[in-house]
C-alpha positions as CSV (number, residue, x, y, z in Angstrom):
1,X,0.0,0.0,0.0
2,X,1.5,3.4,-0.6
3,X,-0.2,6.4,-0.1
4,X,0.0,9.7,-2.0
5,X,-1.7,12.9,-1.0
6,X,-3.2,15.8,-3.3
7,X,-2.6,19.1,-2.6
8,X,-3.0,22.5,-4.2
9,X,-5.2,25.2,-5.9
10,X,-6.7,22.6,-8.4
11,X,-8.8,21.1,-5.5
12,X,-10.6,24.4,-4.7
13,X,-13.3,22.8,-6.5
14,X,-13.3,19.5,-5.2
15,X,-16.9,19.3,-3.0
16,X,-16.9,17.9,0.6
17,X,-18.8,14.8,0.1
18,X,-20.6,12.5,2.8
19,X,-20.1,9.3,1.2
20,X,-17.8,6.4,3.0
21,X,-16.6,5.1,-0.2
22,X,-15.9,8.5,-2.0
23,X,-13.8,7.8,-5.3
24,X,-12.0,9.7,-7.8
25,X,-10.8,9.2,-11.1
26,X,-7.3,10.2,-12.1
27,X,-5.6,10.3,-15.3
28,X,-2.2,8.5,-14.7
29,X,-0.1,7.1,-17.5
30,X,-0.3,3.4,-18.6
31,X,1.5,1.4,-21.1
32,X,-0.2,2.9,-24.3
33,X,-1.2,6.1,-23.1
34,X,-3.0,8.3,-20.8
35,X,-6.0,6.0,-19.1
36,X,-8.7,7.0,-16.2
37,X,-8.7,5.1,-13.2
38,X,-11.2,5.5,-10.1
39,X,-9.3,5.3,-6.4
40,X,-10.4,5.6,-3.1
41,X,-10.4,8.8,-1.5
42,X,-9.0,7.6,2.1
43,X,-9.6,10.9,3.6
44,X,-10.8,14.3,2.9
45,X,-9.3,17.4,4.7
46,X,-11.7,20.6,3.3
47,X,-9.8,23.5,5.7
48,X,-6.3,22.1,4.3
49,X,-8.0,21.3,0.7
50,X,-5.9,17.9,0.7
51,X,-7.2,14.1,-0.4
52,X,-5.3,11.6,0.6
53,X,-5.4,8.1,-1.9
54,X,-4.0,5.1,-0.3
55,X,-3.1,2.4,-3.6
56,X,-2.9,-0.9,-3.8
57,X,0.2,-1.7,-5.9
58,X,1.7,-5.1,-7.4
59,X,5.1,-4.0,-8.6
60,X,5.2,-2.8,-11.7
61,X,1.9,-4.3,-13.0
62,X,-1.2,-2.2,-13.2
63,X,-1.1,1.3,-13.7
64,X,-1.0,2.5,-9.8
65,X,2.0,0.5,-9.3
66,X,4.6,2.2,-11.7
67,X,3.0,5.8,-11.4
68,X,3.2,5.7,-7.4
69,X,6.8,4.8,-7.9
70,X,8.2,7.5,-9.8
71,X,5.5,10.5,-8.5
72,X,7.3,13.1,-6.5
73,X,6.5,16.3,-4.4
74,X,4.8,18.9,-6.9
75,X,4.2,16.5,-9.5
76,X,0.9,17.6,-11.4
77,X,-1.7,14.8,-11.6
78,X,-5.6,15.4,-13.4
79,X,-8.4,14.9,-11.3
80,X,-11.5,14.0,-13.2
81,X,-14.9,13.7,-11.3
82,X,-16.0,12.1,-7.9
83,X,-18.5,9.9,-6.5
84,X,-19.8,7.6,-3.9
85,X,-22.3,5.6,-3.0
86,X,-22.3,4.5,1.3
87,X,-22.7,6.3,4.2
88,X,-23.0,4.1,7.5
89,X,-27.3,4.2,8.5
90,X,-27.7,4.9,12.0
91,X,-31.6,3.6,11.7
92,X,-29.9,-0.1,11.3
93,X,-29.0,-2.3,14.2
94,X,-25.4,-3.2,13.1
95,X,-23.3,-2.7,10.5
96,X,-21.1,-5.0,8.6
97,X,-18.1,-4.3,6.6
98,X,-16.3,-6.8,4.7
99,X,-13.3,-6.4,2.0
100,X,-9.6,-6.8,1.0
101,X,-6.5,-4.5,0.5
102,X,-8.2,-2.5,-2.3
103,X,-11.3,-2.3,0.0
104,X,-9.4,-1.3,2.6
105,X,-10.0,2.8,2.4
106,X,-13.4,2.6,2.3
107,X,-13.7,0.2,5.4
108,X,-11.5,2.0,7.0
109,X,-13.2,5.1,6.8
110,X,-16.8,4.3,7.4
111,X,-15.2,2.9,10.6
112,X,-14.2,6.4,11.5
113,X,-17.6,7.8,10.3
114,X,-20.0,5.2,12.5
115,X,-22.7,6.8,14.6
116,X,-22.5,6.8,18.3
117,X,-24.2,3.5,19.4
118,X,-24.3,1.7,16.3
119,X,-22.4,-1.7,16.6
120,X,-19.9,-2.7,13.4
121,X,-18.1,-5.7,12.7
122,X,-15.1,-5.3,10.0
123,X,-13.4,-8.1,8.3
124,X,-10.2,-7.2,6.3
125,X,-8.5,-9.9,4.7
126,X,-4.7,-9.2,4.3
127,X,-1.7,-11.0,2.9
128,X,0.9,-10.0,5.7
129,X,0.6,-9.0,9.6
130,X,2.5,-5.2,8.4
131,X,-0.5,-4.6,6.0
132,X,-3.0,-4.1,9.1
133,X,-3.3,-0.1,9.6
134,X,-4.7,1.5,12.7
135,X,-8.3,2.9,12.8
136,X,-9.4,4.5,16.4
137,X,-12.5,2.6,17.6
138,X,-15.4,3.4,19.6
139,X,-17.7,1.3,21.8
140,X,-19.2,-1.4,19.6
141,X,-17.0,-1.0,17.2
142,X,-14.9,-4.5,15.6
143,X,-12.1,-5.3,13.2
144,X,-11.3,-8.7,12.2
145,X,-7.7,-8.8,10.4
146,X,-7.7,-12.1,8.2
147,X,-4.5,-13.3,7.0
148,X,-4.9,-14.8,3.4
149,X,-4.6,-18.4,3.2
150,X,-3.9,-20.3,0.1
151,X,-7.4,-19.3,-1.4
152,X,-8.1,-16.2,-2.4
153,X,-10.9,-14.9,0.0
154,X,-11.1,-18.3,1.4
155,X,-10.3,-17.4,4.7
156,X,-12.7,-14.0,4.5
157,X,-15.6,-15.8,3.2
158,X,-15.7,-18.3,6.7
159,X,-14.9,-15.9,8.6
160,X,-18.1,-14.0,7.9
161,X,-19.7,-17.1,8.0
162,X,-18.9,-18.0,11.2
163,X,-18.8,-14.7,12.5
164,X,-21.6,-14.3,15.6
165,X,-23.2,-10.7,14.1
166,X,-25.8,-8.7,16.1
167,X,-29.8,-9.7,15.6
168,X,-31.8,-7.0,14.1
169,X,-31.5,-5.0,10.6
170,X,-27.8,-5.3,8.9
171,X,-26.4,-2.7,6.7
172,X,-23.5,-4.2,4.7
173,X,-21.0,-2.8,2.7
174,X,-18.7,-6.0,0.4
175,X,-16.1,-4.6,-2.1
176,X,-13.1,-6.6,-3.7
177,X,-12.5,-9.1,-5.3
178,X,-15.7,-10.0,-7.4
179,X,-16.0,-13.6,-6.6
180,X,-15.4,-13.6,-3.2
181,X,-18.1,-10.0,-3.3
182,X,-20.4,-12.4,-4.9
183,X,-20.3,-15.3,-2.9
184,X,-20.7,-13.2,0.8
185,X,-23.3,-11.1,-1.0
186,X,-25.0,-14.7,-1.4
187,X,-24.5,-15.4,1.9
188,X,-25.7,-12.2,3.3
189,X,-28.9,-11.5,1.4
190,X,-29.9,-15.6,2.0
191,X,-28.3,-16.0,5.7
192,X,-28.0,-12.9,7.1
193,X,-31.7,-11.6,6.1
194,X,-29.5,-8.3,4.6
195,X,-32.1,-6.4,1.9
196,X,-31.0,-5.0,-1.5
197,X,-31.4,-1.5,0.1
198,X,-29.1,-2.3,3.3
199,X,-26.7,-3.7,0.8
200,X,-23.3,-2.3,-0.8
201,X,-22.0,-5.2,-3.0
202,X,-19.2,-4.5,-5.8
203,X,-16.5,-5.9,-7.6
204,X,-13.1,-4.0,-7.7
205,X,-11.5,-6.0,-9.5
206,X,-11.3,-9.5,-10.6
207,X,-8.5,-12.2,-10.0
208,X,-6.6,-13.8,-13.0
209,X,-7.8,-10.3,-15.7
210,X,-6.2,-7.2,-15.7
211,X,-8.3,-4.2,-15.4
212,X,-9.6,-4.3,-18.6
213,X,-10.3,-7.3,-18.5
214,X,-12.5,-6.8,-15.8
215,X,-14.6,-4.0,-16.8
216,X,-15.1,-5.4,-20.2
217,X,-16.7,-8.4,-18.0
218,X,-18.2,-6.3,-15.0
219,X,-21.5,-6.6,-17.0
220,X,-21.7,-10.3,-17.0
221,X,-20.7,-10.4,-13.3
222,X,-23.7,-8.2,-12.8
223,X,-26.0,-10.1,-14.7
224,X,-24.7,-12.8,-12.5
225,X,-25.8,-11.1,-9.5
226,X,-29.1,-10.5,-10.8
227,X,-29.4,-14.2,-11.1
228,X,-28.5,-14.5,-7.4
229,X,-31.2,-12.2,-6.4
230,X,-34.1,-14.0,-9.0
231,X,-33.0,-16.8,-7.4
232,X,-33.6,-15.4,-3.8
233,X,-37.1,-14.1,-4.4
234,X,-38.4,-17.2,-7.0
């Protein structure tokens, strides 16, 4: 993970958004060219007008990797558009968070942003001990740190599983990788009683494609998921 903060006049426009999961897209260079890719925005500082983007980098694959390695202070980046989708419900009786390294931001900072007296659970699945990051917790307020096992998400998935949650309504919020998103959104719509309207369920990216590969097949993974749901209600 290496993270990389914004800074300058350019952000003056940037709004102060309530959204959890608040991304932005930035133009970085890839192999053939300019491309856009959407991050994270791991915190927002309006008085100081600086975002800070924690990346999850493989080397020199991917595009985040090689541009993260060579950025330095006062390097110029475009910022292209922002968005969101998840803000923690105080209405629900517990809240459930669930995601890997590229999930991590997000989880991380709905933790920060839960309502007094709303009980969480967080299950972060990471490949090493030094990946875990510190989050101040209130009352009520749980991380699980997974270590990967041999299986992608394998670990993840049983832990949620197994996990004893709190009774009631459950908001839940899965990002990462898409087949592990898929199969706990499964399990939390059919075993947890989670509704489509208490639910956050996405794919960041998918193992064994690049990330074109992916969003050239993000459409069949949601027609997939549609599927899931037919198959919930039938």
């Amino acid at each position: 993970m290496v993270r990389v903060v914004l800074g300058g006049a350019g952000l003056s426009e940037v709004a102060d958004l309530p959204w959890t999961d608040e991304y932005v897209k930035l133009v970085l260079p890839g192999p053939d060219g300019l491309v856009m890719r959407s991050y994270t925005v791991r915190a927002w500082d309006p008085d100081a007008r600086e975002m800070t983007i924690d990346l999850v980098v493989h080397g020199d694959a991917g595009v985040a990797g090689p541009w993260a390695a060579t950025v330095g202070v006062g390097a110029q980046v475009t910022l292209r558009g922002q968005g969101g989708d998840f803000v923690p419900d105080p209405s629900c009786d517990a809240l459930l968070l669930v995601g890997d390294e590229s999930a991590m931001p997000a989880i991380l900072r709905a933790l920060e942003a839960v309502p007094a007296g709303l009980a969480a659970h967080a299950f972060v699945e990471v490949s090493a001990d030094d990946e875990r990051q510190a989050v101040p917790l209130q009352h009520g307020v749980h991380v699980t740190w997974v270590r990967r096992g041999e299986t992608w998400g394998g670990a993840l998935v049983r832990a949620v599983r197994d996990a004893a949650l709190p009774a009631g309504r459950l908001q839940a919020f899965i990002h990462g990788e898409a087949g592990v998103v898929r199969e706990l959104r499964r399990h939390v719509r059919a075993d947890r009683g989670v509704t489509r309207e208490d639910l956050s369920a996405s794919g960041y990216w998918r193992l064994g494609v690049d990330d074109e590969g992916w969003r050239a097949s993000k459409g069949e993974w949601k027609d997939a998921v549609a599927r899931d749901d037919a198959a919930l209600a039938g």
